[in-house]
DRENDRENBA-722255 format. One record per atom (N, C-alpha, C, O): residue number from 1; residue in one letter; x, y, z; atom name. Coordinates in steps of 0.1 Angstrom, whole numbers. Atoms other than C-alpha are relative to their C-alpha. Layout:
<nodes>
+-----+------+-------+-------+-------+------+
| seq | type |    c1 |    c2 |    c3 | atom |
+-----+------+-------+-------+-------+------+
| NUM |    a |     X |     Y |     Z |   CA |
...
+-----+------+-------+-------+-------+------+
</nodes>
This chain:
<nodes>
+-----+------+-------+-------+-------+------+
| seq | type |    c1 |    c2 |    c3 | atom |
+-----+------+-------+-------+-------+------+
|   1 |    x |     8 |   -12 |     0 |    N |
|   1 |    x |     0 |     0 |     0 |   CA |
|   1 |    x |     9 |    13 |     0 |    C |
|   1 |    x |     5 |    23 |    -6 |    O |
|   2 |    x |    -5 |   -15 |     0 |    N |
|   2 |    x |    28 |    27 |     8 |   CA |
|   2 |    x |     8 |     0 |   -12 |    C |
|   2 |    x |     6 |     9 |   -19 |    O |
|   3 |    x |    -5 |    -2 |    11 |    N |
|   3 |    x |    52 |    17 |   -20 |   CA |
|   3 |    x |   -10 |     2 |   -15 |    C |
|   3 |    x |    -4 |     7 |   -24 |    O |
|   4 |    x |     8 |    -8 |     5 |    N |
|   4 |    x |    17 |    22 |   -43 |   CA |
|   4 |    x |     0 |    15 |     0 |    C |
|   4 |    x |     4 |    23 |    -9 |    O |
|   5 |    x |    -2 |   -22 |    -6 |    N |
|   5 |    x |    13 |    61 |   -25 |   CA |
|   5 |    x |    10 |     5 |    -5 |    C |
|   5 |    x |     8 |    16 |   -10 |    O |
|   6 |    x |   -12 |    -8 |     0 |    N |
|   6 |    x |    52 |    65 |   -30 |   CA |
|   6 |    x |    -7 |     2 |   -19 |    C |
|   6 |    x |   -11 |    13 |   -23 |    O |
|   7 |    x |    -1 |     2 |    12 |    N |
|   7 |    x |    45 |    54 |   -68 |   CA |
|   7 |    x |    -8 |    10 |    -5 |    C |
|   7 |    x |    -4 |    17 |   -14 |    O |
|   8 |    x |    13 |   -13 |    10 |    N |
|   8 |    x |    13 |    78 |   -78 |   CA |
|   8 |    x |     5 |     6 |     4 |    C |
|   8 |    x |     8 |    14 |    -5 |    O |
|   9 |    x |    -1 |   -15 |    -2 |    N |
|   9 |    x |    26 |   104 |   -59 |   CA |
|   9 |    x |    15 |     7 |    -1 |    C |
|   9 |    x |    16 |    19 |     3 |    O |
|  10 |    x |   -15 |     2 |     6 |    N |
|  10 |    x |    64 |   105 |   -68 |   CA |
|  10 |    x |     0 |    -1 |   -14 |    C |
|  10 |    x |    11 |     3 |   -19 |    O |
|  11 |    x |    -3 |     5 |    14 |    N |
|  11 |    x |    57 |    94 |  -107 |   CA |
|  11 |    x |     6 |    21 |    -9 |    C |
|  11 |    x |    14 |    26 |   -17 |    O |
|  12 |    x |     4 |   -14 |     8 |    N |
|  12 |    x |    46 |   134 |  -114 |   CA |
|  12 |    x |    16 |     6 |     9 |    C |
|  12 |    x |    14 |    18 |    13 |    O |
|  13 |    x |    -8 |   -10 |    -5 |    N |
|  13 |    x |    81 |   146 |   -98 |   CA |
|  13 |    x |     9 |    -2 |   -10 |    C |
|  13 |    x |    17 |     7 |   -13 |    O |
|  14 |    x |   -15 |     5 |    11 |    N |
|  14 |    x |   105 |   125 |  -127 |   CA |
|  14 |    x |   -13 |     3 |    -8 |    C |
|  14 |    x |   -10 |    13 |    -3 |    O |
|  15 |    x |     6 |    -4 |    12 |    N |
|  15 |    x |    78 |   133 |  -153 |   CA |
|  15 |    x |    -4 |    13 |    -2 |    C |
|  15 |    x |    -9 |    15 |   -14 |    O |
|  16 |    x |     0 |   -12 |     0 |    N |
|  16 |    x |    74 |   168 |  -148 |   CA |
|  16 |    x |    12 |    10 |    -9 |    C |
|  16 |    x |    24 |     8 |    -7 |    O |
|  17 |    x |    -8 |     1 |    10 |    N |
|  17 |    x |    89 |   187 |  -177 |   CA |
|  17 |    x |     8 |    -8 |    -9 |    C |
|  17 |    x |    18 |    -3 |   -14 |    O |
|  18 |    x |    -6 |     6 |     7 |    N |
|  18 |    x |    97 |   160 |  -194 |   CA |
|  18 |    x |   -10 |    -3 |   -13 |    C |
|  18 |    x |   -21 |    -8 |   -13 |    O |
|  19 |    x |     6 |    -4 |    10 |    N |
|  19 |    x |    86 |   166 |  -228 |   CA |
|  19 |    x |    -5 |   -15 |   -11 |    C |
|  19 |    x |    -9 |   -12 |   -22 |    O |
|  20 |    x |     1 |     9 |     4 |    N |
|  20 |    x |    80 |   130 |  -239 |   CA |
|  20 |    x |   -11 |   -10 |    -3 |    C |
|  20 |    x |   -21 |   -11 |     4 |    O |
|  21 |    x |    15 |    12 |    -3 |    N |
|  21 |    x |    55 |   101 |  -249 |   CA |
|  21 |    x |     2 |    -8 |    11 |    C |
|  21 |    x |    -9 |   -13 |    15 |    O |
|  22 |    x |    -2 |    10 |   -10 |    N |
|  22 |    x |    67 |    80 |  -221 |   CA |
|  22 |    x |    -6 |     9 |    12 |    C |
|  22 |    x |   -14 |     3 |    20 |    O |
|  23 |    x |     5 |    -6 |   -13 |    N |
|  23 |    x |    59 |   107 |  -194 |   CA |
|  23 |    x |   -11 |     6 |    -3 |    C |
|  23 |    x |   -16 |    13 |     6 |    O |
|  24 |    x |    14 |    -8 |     6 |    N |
|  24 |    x |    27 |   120 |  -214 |   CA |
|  24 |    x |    -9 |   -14 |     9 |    C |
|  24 |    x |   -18 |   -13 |    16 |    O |
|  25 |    x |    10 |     9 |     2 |    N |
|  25 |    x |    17 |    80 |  -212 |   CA |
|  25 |    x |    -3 |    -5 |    17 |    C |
|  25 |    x |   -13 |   -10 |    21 |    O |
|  26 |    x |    -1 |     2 |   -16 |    N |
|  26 |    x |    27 |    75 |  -172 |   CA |
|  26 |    x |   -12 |    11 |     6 |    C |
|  26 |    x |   -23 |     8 |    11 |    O |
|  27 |    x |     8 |   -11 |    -5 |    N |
|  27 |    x |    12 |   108 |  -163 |   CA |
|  27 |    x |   -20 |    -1 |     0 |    C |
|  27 |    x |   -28 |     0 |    10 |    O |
|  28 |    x |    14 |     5 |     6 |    N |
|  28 |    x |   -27 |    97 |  -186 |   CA |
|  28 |    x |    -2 |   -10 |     9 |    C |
|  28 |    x |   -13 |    -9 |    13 |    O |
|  29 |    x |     8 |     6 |    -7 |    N |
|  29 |    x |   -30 |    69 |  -161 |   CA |
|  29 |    x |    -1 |     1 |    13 |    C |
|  29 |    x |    -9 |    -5 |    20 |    O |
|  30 |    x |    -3 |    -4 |   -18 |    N |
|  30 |    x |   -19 |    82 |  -126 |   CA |
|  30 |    x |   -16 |    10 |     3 |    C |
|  30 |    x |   -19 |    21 |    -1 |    O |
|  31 |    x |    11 |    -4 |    -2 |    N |
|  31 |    x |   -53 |    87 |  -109 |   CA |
|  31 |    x |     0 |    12 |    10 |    C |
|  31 |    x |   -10 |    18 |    12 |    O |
|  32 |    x |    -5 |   -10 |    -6 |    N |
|  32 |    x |   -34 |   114 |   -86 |   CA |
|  32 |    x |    -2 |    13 |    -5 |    C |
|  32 |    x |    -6 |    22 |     2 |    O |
|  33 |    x |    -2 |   -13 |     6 |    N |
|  33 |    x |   -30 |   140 |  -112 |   CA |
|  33 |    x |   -14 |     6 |    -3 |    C |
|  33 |    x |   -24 |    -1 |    -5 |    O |
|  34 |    x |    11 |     2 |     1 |    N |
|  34 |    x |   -55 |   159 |  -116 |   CA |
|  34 |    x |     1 |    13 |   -16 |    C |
|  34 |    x |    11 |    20 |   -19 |    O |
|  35 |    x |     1 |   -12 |    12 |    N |
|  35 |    x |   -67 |   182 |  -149 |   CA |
|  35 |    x |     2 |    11 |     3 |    C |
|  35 |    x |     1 |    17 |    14 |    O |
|  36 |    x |    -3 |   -16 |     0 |    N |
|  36 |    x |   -56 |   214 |  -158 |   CA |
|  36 |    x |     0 |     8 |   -14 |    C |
|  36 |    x |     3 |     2 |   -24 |    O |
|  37 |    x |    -4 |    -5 |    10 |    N |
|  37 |    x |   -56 |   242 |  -184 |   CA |
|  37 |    x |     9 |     9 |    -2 |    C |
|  37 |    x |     8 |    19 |     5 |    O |
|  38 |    x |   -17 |    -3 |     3 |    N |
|  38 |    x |   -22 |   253 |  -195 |   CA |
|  38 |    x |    -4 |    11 |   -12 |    C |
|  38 |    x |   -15 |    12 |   -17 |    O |
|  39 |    x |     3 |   -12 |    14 |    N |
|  39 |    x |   -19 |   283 |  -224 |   CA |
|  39 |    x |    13 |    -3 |    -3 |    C |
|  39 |    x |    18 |    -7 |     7 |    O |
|  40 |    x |    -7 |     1 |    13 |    N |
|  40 |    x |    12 |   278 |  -252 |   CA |
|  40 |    x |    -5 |    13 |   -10 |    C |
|  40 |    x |   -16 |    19 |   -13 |    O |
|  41 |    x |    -3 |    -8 |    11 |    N |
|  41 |    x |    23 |   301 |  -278 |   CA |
|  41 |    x |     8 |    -7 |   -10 |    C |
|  41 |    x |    18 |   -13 |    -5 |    O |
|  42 |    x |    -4 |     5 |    11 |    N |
|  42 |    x |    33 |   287 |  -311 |   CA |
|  42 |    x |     7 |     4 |    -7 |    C |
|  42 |    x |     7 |    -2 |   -18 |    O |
|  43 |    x |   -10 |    -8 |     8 |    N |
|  43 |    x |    58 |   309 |  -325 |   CA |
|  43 |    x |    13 |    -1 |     8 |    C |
|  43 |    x |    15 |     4 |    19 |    O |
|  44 |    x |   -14 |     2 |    -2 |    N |
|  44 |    x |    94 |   300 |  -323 |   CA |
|  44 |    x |     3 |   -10 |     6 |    C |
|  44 |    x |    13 |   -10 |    12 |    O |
|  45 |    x |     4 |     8 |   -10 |    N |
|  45 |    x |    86 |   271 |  -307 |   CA |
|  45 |    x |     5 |   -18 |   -15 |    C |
|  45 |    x |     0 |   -20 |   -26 |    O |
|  46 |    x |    -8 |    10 |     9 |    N |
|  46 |    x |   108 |   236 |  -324 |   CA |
|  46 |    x |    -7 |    -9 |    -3 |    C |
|  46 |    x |   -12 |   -15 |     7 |    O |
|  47 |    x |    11 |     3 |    -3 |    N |
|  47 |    x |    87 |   216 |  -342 |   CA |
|  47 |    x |     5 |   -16 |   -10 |    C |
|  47 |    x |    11 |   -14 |   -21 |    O |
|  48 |    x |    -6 |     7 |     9 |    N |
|  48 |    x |    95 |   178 |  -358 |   CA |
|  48 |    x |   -14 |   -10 |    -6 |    C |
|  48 |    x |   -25 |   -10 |    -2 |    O |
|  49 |    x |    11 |     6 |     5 |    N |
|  49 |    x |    75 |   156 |  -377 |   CA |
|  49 |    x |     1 |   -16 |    -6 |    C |
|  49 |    x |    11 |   -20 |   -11 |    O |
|  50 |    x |    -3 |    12 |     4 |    N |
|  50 |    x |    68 |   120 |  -386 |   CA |
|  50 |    x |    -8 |    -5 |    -8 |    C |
|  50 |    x |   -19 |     1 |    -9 |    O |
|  51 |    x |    13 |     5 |    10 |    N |
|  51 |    x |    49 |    98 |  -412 |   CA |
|  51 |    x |    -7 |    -2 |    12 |    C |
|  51 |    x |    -2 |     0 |    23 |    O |
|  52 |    x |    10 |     9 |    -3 |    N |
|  52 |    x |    17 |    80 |  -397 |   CA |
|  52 |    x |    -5 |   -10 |    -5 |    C |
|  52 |    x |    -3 |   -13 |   -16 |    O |
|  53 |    x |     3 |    14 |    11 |    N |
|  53 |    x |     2 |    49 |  -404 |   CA |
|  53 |    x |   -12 |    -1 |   -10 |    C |
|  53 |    x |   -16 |   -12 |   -15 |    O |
|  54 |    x |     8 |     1 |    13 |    N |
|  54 |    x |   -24 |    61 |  -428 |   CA |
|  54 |    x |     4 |    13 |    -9 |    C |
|  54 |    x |    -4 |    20 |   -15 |    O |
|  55 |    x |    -3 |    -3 |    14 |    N |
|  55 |    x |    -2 |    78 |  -451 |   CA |
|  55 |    x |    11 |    17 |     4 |    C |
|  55 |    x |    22 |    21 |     2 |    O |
|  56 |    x |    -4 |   -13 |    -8 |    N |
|  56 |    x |     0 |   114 |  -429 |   CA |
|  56 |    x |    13 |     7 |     3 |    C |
|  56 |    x |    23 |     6 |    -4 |    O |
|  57 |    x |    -9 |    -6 |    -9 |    N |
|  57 |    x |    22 |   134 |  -407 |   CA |
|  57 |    x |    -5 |     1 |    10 |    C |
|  57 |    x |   -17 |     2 |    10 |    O |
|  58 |    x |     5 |    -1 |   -12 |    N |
|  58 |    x |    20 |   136 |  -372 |   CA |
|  58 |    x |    12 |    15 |     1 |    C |
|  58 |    x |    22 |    18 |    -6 |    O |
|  59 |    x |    -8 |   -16 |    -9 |    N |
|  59 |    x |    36 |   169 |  -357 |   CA |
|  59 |    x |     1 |     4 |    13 |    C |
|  59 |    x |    -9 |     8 |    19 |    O |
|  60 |    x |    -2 |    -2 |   -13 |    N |
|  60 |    x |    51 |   174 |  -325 |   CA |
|  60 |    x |    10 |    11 |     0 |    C |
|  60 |    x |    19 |    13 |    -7 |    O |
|  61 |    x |    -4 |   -14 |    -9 |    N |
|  61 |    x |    58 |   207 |  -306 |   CA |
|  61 |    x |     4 |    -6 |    12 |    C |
|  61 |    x |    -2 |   -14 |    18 |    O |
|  62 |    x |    -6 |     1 |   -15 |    N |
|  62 |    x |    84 |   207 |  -275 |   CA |
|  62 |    x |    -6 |    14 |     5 |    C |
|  62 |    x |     0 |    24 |     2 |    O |
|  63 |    x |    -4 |   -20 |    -5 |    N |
|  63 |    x |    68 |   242 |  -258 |   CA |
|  63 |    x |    -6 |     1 |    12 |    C |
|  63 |    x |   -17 |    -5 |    15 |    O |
|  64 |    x |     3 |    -7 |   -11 |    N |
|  64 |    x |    66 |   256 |  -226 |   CA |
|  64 |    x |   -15 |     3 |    -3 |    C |
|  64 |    x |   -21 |     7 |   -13 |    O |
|  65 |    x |    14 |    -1 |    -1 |    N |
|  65 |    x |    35 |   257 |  -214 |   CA |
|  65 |    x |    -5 |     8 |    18 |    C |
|  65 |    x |     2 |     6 |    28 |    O |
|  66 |    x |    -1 |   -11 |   -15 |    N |
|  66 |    x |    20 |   284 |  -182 |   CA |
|  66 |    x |   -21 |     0 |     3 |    C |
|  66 |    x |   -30 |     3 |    -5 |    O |
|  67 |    x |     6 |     5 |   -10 |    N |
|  67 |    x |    -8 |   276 |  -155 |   CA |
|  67 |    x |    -6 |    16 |     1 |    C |
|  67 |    x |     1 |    26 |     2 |    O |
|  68 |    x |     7 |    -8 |    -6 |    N |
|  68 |    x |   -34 |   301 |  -150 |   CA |
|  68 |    x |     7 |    12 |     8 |    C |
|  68 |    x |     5 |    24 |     6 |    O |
|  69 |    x |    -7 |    -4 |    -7 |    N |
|  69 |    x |   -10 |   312 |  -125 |   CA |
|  69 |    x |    15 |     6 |     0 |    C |
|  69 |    x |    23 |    13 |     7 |    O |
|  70 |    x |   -17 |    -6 |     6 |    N |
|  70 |    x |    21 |   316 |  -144 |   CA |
|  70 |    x |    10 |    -8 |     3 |    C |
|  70 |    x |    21 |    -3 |     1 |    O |
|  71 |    x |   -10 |    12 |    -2 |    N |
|  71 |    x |    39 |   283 |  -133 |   CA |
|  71 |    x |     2 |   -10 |   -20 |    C |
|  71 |    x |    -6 |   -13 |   -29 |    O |
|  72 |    x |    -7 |     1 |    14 |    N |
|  72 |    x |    62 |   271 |  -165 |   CA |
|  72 |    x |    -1 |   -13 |    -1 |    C |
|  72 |    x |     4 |   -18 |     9 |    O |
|  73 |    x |    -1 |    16 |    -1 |    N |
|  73 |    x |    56 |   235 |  -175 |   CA |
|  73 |    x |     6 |    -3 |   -15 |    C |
|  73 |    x |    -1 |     3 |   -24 |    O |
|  74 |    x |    -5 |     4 |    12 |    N |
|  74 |    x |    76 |   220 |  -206 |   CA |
|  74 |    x |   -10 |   -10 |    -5 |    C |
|  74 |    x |   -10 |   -19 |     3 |    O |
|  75 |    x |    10 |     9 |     5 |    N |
|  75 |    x |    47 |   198 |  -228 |   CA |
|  75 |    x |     4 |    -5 |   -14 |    C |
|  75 |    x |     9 |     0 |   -23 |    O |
|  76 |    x |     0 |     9 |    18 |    N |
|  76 |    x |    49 |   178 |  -258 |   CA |
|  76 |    x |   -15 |     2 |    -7 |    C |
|  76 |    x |   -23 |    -4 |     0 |    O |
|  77 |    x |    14 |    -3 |     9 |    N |
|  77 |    x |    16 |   187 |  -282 |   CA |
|  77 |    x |     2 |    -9 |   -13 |    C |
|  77 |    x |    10 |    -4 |   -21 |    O |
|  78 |    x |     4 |     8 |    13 |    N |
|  78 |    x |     9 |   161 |  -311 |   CA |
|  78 |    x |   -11 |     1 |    -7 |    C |
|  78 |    x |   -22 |    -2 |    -2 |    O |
|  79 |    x |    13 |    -4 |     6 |    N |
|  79 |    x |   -12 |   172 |  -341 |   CA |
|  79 |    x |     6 |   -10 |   -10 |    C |
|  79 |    x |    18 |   -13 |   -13 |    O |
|  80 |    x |    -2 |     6 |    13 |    N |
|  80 |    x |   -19 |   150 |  -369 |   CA |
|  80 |    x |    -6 |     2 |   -12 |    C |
|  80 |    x |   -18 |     3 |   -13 |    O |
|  81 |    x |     5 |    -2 |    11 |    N |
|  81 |    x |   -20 |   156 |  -404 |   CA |
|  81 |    x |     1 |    17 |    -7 |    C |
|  81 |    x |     3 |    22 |   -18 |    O |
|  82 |    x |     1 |   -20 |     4 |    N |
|  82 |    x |   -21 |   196 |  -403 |   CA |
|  82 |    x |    10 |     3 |    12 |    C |
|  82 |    x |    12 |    -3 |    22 |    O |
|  83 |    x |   -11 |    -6 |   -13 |    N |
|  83 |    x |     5 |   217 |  -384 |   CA |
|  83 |    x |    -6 |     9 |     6 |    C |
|  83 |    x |   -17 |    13 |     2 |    O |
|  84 |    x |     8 |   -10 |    -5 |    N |
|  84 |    x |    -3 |   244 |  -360 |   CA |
|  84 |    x |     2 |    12 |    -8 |    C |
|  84 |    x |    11 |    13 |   -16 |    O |
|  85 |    x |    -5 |   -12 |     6 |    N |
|  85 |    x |    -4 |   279 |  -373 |   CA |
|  85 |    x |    12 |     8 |     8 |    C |
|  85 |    x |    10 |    11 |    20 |    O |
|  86 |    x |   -11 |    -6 |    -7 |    N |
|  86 |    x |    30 |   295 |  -363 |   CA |
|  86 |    x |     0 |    15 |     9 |    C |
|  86 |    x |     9 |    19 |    16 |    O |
|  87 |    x |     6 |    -8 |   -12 |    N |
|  87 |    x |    16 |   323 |  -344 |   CA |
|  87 |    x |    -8 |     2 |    10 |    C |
|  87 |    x |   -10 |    14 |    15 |    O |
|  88 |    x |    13 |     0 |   -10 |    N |
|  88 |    x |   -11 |   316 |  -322 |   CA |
|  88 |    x |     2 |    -4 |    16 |    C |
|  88 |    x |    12 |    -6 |    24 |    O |
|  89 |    x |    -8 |     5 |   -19 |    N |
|  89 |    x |   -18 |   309 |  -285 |   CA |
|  89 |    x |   -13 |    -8 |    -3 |    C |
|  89 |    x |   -24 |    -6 |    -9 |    O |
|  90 |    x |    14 |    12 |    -3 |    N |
|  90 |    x |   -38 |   277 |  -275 |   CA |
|  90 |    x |     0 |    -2 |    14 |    C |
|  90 |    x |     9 |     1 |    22 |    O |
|  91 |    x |     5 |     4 |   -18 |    N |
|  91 |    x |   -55 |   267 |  -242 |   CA |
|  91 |    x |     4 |   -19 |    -4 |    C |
|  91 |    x |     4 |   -26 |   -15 |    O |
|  92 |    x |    -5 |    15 |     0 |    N |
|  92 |    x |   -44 |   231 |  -236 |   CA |
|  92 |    x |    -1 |    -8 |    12 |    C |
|  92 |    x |     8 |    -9 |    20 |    O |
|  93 |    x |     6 |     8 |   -10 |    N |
|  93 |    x |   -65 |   209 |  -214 |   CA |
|  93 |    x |    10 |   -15 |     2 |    C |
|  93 |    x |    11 |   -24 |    -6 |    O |
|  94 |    x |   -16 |    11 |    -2 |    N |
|  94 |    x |   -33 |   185 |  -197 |   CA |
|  94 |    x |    -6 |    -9 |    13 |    C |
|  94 |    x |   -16 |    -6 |    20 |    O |
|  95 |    x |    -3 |     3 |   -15 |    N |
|  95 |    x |   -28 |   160 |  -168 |   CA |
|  95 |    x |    11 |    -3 |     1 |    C |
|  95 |    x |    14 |   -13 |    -4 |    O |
|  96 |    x |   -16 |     1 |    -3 |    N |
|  96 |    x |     5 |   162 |  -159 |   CA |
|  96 |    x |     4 |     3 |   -18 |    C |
|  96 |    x |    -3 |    12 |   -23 |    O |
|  97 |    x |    -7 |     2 |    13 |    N |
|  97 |    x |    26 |   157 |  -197 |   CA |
|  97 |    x |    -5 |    -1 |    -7 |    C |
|  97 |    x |    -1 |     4 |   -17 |    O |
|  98 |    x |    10 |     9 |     5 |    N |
|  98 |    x |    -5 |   140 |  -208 |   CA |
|  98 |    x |    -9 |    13 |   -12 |    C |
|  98 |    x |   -20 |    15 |    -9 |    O |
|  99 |    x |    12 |   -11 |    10 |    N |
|  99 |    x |   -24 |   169 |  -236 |   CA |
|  99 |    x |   -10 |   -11 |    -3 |    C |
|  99 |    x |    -8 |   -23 |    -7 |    O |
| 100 |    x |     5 |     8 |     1 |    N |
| 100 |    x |   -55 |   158 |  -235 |   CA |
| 100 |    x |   -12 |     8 |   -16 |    C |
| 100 |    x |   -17 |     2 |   -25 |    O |
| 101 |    x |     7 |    -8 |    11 |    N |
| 101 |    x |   -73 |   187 |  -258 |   CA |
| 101 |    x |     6 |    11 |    -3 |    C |
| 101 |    x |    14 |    17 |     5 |    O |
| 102 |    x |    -1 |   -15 |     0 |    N |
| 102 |    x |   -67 |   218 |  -272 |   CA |
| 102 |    x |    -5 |     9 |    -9 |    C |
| 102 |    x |    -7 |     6 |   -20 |    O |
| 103 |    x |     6 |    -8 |    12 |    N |
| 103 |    x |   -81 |   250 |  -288 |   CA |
| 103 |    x |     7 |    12 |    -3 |    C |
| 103 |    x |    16 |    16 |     5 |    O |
| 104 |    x |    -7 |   -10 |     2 |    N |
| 104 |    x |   -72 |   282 |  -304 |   CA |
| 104 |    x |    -5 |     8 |    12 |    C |
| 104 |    x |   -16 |     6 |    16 |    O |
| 105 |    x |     7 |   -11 |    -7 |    N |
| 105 |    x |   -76 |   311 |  -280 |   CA |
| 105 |    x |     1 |    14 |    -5 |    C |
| 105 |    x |     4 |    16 |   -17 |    O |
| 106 |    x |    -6 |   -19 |     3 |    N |
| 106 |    x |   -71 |   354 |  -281 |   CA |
| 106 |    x |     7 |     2 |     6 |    C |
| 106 |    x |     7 |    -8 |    12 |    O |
| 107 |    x |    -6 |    -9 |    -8 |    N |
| 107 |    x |   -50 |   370 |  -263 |   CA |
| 107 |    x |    -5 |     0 |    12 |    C |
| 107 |    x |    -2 |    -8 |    21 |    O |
| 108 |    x |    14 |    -5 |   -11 |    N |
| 108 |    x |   -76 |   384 |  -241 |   CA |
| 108 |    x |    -4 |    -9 |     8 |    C |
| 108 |    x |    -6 |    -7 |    20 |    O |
| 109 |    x |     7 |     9 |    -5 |    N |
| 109 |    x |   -89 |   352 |  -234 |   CA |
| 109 |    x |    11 |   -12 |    12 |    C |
| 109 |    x |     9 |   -22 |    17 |    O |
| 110 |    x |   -11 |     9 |   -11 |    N |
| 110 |    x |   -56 |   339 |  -211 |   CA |
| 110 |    x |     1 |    11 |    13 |    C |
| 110 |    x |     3 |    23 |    14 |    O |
| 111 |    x |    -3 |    -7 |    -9 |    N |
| 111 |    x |   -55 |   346 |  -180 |   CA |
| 111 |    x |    12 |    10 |     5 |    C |
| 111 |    x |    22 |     4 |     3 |    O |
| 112 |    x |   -10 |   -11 |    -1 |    N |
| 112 |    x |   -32 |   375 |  -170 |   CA |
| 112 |    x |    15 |     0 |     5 |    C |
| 112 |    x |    23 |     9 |     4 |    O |
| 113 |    x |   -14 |     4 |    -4 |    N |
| 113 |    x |    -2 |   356 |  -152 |   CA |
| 113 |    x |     4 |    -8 |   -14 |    C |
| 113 |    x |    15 |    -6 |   -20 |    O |
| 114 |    x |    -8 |     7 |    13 |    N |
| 114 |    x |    -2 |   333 |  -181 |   CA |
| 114 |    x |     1 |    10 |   -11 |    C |
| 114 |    x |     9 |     6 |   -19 |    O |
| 115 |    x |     0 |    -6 |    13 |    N |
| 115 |    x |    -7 |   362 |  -206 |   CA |
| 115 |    x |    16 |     3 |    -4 |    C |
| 115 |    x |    23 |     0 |   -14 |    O |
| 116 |    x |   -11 |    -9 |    -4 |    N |
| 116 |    x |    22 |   382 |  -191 |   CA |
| 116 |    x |    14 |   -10 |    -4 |    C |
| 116 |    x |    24 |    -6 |   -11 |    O |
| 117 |    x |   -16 |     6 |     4 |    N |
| 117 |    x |    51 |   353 |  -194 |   CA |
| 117 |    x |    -3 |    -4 |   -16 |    C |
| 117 |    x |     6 |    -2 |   -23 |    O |
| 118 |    x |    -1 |     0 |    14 |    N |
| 118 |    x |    36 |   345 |  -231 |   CA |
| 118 |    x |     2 |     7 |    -8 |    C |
| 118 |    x |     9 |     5 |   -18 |    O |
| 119 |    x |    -2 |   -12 |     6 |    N |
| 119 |    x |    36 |   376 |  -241 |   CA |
| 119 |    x |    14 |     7 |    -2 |    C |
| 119 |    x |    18 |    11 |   -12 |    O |
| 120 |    x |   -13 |    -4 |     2 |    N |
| 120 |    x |    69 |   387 |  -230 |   CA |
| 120 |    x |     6 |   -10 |    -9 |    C |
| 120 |    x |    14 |    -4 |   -17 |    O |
| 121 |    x |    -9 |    11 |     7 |    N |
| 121 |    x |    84 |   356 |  -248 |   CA |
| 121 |    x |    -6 |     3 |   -16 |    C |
| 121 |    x |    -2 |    -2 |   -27 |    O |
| 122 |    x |     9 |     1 |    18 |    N |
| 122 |    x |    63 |   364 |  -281 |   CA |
| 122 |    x |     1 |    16 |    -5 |    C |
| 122 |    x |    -8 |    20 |   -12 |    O |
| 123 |    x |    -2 |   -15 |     2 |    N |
| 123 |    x |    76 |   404 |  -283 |   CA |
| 123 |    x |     7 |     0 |   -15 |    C |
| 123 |    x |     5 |    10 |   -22 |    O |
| 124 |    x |    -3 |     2 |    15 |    N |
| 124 |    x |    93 |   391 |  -316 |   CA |
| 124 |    x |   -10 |    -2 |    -6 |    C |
| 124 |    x |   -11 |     5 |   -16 |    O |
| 125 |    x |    12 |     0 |    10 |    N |
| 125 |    x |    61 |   383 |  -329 |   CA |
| 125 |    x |   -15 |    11 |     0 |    C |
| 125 |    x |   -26 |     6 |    -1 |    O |
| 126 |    x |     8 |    -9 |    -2 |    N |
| 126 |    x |    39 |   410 |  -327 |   CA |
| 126 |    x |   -18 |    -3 |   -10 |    C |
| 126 |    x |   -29 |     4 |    -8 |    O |
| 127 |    x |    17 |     2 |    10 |    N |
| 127 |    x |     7 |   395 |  -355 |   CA |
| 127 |    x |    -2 |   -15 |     9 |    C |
| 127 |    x |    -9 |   -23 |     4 |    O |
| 128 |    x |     6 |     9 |    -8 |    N |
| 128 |    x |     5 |   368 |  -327 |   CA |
| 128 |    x |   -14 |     2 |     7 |    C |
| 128 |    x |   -15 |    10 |    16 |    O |
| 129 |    x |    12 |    -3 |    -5 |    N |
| 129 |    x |   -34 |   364 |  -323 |   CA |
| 129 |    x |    -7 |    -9 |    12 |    C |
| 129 |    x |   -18 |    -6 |    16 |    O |
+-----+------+-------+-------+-------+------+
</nodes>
């Protein structure tokens, strides 16, 4: 029973910024963690890509990602088939590593600690909507 406890509640300390499928896939079943929405910005942000197995591309983004609150979390984002648009900001419903959804947002629409560190980091891009 305690080496369980150590295990759920220790997994989120070695998978925490780690930008990976392995700590996306640990993180999706740990019933500890709980949901969150995270904000990303998509400009300048390194992005690689792979076939799929019906023909596609899959596309993965390594990008910092910020907490209502303004806490920095490193995420892995996987889109398939289409890339993101290279200047936008998305809301990104996570558990731990894990993205579970995401959509475009405004500006406007991120809360104001998260706005403030995307923002400063996105002063090169100024047509970021």
């Amino acid at each position: 029973m305690i080496i369980m406890a150590v295990i759920l509640f220790g997994a989120p300390l070695f998978t925490r910024d780690q930008p990976t499928e392995a700590a996306g896939m640990l993180d999706r079943y740990n019933p500890v963690l709980p949901q969150e929405t995270v904000y990303v910005a998509t400009g300048g942000c390194s992005v690689e890509w792979v076939a799929n197995a019906h023909g596609g591309r899959d596309y993965r983004y390594r990008l910092p990602s910020y907490s209502r609150d303004g806490r920095e979390r490193k995420l892995l984002l996987q889109v398939t088939d289409k890339p993101l648009a290279p200047h936008a900001y998305l809301a990104v419903r996570s558990k731990g590593q894990t993205v579970l959804s995401w959509r475009r947002v405004k500006a406007s629409q991120i809360p104001v600690a998260a706005r403030h560190r995307l923002v400063s980091g996105a002063q090169k891009n100024p047509d970021r909507q």
